[in-house]
N, C-alpha and C positions, 0 to 999 in steps of 0.2 A: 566378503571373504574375511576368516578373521586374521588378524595382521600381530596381535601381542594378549597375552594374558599379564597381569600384574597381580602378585599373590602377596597377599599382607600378611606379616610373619612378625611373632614374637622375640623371636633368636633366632637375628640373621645370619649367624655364626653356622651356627646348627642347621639351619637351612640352608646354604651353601654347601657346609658337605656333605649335605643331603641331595642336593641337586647335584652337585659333579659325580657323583655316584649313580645317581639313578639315568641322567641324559645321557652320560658318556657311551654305552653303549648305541646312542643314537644321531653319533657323533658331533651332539650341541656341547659347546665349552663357553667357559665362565671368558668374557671379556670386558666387560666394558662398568666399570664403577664409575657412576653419574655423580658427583657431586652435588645435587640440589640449589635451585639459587632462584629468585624472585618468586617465592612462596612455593617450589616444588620440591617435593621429596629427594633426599637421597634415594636412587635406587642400584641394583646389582645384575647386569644381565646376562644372558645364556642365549646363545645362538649359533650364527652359523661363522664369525666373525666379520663379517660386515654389518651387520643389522643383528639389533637383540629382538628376539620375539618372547622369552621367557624372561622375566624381569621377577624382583622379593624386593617389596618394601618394609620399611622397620616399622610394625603397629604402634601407631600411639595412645595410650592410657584413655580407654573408653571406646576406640573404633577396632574396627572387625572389616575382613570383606576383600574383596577382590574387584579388577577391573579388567574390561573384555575390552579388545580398541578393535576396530571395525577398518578394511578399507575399500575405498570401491573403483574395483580394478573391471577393466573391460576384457 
């Protein structure tokens, strides 16, 4: 089942009010700014307020790409 997408973004700025715009009709809201710490990204997330499942990381100079998190629910 998938559990989070993580989308790598140039301008996070932009992408954020790009995302409360486009989710909000699907009633996902912006909550949860992750600070980064022991070699993880800052990230931004979007969901239900309890759990972020739509996450924007800030691209770093030379990577591209996204990531799928997987989890395995019975």
């Amino acid at each position: 089942m998938l559990d989070h997408i993580i989308l790598t973004v140039s301008d996070v700025e932009r992408s954020l009010a790009f995302c409360e715009a486009a989710l909000k009709p699907l009633n996902i809201k912006f909550f949860m700014p992750y600070k980064g710490e022991e070699g993880h990204p800052d990230l931004w997330g979007f969901g239900d307020g309890k759990r972020a499942f739509f996450l924007d990381k800030a691209r770093e100079a030379g990577s591209s790409g996204y990531s799928l998190g997987f989890c395995g629910r019975k």
